[in-house]
C-alpha positions in Angstrom: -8.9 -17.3 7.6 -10.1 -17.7 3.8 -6.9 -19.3 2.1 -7.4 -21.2 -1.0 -4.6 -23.8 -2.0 -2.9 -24.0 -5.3 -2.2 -27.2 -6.8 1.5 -26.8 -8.1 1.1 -29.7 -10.5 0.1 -28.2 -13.3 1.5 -26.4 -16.0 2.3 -22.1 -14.8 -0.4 -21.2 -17.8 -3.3 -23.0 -16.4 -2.5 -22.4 -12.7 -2.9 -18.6 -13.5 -6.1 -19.1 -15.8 -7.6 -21.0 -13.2 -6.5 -19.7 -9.7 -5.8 -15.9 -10.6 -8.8 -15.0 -12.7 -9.0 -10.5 -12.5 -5.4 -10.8 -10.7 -3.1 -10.5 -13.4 -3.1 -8.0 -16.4 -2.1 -8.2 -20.2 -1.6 -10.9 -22.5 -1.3 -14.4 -20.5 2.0 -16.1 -21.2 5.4 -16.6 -19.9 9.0 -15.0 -19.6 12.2 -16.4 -21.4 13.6 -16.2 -18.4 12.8 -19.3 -15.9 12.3 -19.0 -12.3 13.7 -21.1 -9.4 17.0 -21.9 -7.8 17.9 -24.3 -10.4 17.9 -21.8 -12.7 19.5 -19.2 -10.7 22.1 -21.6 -10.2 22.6 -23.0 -13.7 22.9 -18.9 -14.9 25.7 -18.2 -11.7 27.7 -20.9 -12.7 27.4 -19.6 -16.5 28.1 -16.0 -15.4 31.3 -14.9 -17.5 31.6 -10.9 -17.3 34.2 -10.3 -20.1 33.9 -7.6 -21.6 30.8 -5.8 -19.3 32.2 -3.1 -18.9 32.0 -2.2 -23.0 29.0 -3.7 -23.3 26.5 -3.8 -20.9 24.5 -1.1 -22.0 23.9 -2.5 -25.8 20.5 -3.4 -26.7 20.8 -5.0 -30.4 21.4 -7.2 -32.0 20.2 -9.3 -28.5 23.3 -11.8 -28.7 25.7 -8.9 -28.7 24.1 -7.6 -25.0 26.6 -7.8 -22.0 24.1 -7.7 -19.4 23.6 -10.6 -17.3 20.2 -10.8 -16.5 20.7 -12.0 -13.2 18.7 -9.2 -11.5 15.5 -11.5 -11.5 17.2 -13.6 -9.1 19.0 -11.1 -7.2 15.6 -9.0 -6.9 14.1 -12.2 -5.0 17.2 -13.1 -3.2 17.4 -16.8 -5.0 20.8 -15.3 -5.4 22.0 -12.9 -3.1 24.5 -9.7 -4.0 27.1 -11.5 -1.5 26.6 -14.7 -3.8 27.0 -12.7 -6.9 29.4 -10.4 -5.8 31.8 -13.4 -4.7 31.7 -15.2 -8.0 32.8 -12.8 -10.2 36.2 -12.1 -8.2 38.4 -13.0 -10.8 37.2 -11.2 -13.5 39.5 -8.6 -15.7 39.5 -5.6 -13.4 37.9 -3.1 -15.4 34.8 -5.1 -15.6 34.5 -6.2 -12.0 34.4 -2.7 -11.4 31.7 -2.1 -13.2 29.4 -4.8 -12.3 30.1 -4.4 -8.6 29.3 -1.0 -9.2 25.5 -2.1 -9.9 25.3 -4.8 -7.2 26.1 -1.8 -5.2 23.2 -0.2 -6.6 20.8 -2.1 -6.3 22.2 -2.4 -2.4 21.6 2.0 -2.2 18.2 1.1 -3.4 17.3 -1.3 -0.9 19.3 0.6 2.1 17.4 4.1 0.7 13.8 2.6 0.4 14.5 1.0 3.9 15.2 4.4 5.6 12.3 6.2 4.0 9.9 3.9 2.6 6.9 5.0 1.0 8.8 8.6 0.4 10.0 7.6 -2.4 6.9 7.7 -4.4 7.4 11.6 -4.0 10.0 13.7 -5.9 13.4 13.3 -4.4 15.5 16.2 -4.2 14.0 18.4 -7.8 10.8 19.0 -9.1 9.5 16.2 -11.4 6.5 15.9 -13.3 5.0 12.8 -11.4 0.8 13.3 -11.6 -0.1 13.5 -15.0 -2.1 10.9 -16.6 -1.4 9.7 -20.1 0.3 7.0 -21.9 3.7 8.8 -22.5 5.1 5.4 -25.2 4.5 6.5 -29.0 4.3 2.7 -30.3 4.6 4.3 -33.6 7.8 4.9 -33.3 9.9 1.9 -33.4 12.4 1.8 -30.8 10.0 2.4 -28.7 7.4 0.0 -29.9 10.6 -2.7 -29.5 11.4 -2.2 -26.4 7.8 -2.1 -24.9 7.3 -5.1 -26.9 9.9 -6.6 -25.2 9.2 -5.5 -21.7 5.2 -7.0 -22.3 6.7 -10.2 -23.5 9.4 -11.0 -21.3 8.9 -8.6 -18.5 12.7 -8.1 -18.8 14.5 -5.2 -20.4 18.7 -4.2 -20.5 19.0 -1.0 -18.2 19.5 1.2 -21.5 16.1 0.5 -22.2 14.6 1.2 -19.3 16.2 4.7 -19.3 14.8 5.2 -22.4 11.5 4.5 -21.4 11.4 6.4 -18.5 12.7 9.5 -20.0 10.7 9.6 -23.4 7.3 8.8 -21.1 8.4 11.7 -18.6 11.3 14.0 -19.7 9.5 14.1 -23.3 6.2 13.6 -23.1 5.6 15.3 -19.7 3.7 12.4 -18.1 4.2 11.9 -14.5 6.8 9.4 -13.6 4.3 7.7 -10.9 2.3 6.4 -13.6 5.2 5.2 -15.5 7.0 3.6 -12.9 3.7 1.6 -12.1 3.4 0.2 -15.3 6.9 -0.6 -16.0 6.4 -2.3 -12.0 3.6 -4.5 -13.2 5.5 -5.9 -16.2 9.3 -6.1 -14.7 9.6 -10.0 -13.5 12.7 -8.3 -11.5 10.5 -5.1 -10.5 11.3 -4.3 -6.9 10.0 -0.6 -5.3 13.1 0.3 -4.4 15.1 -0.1 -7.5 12.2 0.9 -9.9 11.6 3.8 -8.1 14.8 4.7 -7.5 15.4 4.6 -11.6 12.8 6.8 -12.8 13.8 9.5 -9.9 17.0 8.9 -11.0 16.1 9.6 -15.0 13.5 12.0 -14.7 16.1 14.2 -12.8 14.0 14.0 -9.2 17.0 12.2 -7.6 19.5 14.4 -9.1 18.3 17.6 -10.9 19.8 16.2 -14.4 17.1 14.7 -16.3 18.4 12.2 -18.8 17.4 12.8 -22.1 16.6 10.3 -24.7 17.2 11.1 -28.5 17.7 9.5 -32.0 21.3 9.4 -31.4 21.5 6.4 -28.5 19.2 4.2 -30.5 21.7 4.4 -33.4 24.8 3.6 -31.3 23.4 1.0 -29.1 20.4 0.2 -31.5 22.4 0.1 -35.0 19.7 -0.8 -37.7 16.6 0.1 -36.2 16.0 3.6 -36.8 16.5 2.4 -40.8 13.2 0.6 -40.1 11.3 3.0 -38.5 8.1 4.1 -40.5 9.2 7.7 -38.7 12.9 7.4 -39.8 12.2 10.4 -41.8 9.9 12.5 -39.5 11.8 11.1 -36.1 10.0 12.7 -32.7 13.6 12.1 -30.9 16.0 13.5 -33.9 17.1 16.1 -31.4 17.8 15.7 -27.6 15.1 17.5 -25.3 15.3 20.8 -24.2 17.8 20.9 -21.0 16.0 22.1 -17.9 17.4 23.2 -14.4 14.8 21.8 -12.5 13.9 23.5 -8.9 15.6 22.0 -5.9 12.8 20.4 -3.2 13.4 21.6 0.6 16.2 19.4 2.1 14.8 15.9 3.4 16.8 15.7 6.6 16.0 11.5 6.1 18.5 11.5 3.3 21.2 13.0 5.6 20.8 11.0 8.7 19.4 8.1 10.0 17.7 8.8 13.3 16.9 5.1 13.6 19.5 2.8 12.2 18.2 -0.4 13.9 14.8 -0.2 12.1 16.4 0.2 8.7 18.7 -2.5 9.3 16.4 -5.0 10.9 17.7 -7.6 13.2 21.0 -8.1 13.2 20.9 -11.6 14.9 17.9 -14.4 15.2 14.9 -13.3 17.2 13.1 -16.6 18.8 9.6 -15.4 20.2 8.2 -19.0 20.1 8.4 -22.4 19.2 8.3 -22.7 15.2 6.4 -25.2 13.3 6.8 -24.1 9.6 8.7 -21.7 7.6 6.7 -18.8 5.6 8.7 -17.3 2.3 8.2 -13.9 1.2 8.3 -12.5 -2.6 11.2 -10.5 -1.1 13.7 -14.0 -0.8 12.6 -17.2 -2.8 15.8 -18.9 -2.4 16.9 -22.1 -1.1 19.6 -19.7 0.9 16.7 -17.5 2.7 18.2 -17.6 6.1 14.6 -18.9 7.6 14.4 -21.4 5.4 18.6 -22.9 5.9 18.2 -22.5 9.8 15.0 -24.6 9.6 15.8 -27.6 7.4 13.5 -30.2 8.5 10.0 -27.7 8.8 7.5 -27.9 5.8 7.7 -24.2 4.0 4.2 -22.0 3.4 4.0 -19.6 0.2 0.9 -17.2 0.6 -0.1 -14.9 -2.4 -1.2 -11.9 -1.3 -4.6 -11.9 -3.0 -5.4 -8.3 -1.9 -2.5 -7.0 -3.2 -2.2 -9.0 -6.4 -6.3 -7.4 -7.2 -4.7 -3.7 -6.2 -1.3 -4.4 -8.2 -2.3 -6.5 -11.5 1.0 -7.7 -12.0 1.7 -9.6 -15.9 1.7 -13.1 -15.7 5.4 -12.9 -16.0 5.4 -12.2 -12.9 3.5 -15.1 -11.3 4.8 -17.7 -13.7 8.1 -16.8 -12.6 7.0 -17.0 -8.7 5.3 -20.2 -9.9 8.2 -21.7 -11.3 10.8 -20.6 -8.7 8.1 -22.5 -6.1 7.4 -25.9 -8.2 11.5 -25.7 -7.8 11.5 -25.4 -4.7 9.0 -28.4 -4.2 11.5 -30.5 -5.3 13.6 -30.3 -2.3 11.3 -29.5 0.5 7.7 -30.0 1.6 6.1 -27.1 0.6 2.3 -25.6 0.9 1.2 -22.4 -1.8 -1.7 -20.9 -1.1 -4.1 -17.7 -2.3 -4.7 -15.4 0.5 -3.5 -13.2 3.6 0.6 -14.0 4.6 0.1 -11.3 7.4 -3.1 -13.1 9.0 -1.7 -16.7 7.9 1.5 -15.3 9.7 -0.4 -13.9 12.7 -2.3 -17.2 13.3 0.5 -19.7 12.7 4.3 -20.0 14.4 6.1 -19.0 11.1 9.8 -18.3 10.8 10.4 -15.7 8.5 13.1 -13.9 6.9 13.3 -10.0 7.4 12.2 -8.0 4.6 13.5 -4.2 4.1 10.1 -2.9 3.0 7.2 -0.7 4.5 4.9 -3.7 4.2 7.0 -5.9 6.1 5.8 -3.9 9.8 1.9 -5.6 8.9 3.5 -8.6 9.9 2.9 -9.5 13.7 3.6 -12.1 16.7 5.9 -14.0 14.2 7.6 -17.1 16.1 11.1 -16.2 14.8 12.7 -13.4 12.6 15.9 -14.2 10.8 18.1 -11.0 9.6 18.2 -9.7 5.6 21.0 -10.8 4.3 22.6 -7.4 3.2 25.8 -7.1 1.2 26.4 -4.2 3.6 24.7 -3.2 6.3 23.3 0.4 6.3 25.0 3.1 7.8 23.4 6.0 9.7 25.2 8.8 7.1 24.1 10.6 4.0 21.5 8.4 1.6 21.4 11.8 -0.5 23.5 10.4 -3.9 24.9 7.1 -4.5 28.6 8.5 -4.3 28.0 10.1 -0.8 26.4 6.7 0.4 29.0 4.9 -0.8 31.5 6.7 0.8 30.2 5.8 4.2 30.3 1.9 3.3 32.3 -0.1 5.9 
């Protein structure tokens, strides 16, 4: 197997220059936002949710924003929704409410991408435009040109933002969502399938037949000042909202309504020991020093294995990998640890690994693993309706 080692002691720049030359795209730098348990850790015990509720969805000034930017670290499990969810239990009501509410999403995006997988690259429930090519962000227009700004340098953005994005690129500008999606993916140091997908379907209207539309007026009230700036304040392409459209309903899925195989969503719901295990292999899908593999194994060095064919196929920022670089030179610090530039399904397939279950389409490449420890879910799927997030949660235990 062809597996080339990377040296973690360098700087995050010059390990991408050097060891991911044509697998990365855009500018070569770094978020704002650091990677690794320490981090995580350092931002949970920071976490102060005041006021959320009011304020989550602002977008400037940037020091009046109530979002937490935790999702990096929730996205990678270096903090799970359990963790999160727990330490926020005594916050004023009205606000835990509303931040449990999207730990709650993001757990229907992981329990709906589970249960149909790759089918969520296809129009939902209504007719969305998701094929047509074209780059559907007018940079000349401020807000815009901010907030893609933003998402290129940071690969971070608020959830307002990403709404607006999604909606001006399709809802607007009739460019398919697919194409969107993929390049918001690439730049996102939080981007998962599951939730990214699930957002545009969600905005464009394919999840529920109300596309959300994206005008002048939000960028004033969550914006104040920047439309003032805009070389198109007086010629604005958003002045008015878009045209409503009832778009056509899709043949039921009968996936969305029933789960005719709950155990494969779910995954293992206790330790499966199929050999003797000699090391520990981490997946992009949990990082943290809590992935149940890598607790229930203290003593075993711990593999990392960048999947070099994927990384040529996806062309992620450099966001991305710094922060995967970052989270691992962590890491490092408190347990013997190997990176490497390859295969993890062959590397897996030729090695006893212990591995933590992931609840994504790629995860069934992986074979003969040694040991497979269960996802740590905030709550386990059900077999019931996936259709809305209301009628899933509903059927929450």
């Amino acid at each position: 197997m062809d597996l080339t080692p990377i040296n973690l002691n360098r700087i995050e720049i010059e390990i991408i220059e050097q060891d991911f030359q044509g697998l990365y795209s855009g500018r070569l730098g770094l978020s704002s936002i650091p990677g690794g348990q320490s981090a995580a850790n350092k931002a949970l015990e920071n976490l102060d949710i005041t006021n959320y509720a009011n304020l989550r969805s602002e977008v400037l000034p940037r020091g009046k924003r109530g979002a937490t930017v935790l999702s990096p670290y929730i996205r990678h499990n270096i903090l799970t929704l359990s963790q999160v969810y727990q330490a926020v239990k005594g916050a004023p009501f009205r606000d835990l409410e509303k931040f449990r509410d999207e730990l709650y999403w993001q757990e229907y995006a992981r329990h709906l991408y589970a249960r149909i997988g790759t089918r969520l690259f296809e129009n939902l429930r209504f007719e969305a435009q998701s094929d047509a090519t074209g780059d559907g962000w007018n940079r000349e227009m401020l807000c815009i040109d901010e907030v893609v700004g933003e998402l290129e340098s940071d690969g971070w953005l608020v959830n307002q933002t990403r709404m607006w994005l999604s909606s001006h690129w399709s809802v607007r500008n009739y460019k398919g969502w697919l194409h969107g999606q993929e390049r918001m993916y690439r730049e996102l140091i939080d981007g998962s399938r599951a939730a990214n997908l699930l957002g545009w379907q969600w905005t464009v209207g394919a999840g529920t037949g109300k596309p959300y539309g994206f005008a002048r007026w939000q960028v004033e009230k969550r914006a104040p000042g920047l439309c003032n700036k805009c070389p198109l304040k007086l010629n604005c392409p958003i002045q008015e909202f878009p045209d409503e459209i009832t778009p056509r309903q899709l043949d039921k899925n009968p996936l969305l309504d029933a789960d005719p195989d709950l155990a494969r969503t779910t995954g293992p719901v206790a330790v499966v020991n199929n050999a003797n295990v000699k090391m520990v292999l981490l997946t992009i899908d949990s990082m943290g020093d809590s992935d149940p593999a890598l607790a229930a194994n203290p003593e075993l060095p711990v593999v990392f294995v960048f999947n070099q064919a994927a990384l040529s196929k996806l062309q992620l920022s450099s966001n991305r990998i710094g922060f995967y670089l970052q989270t691992l030179k962590d890491l490092a610090k408190r347990r013997e640890l190997q990176v490497y530039l390859g295969d993890p399904y062959l590397f897996a397939q030729e090695n006893s690994v212990a591995v933590t279950y992931a609840p994504v389409p790629s995860f069934a490449k992986f074979k003969n693993l040694a040991q497979i420890h269960p996802f740590p879910w905030l709550r386990k799927p059900h077999a019931g309706s996936v259709r809305s997030f209301s009628s899933w949660r509903q059927k929450l235990n």
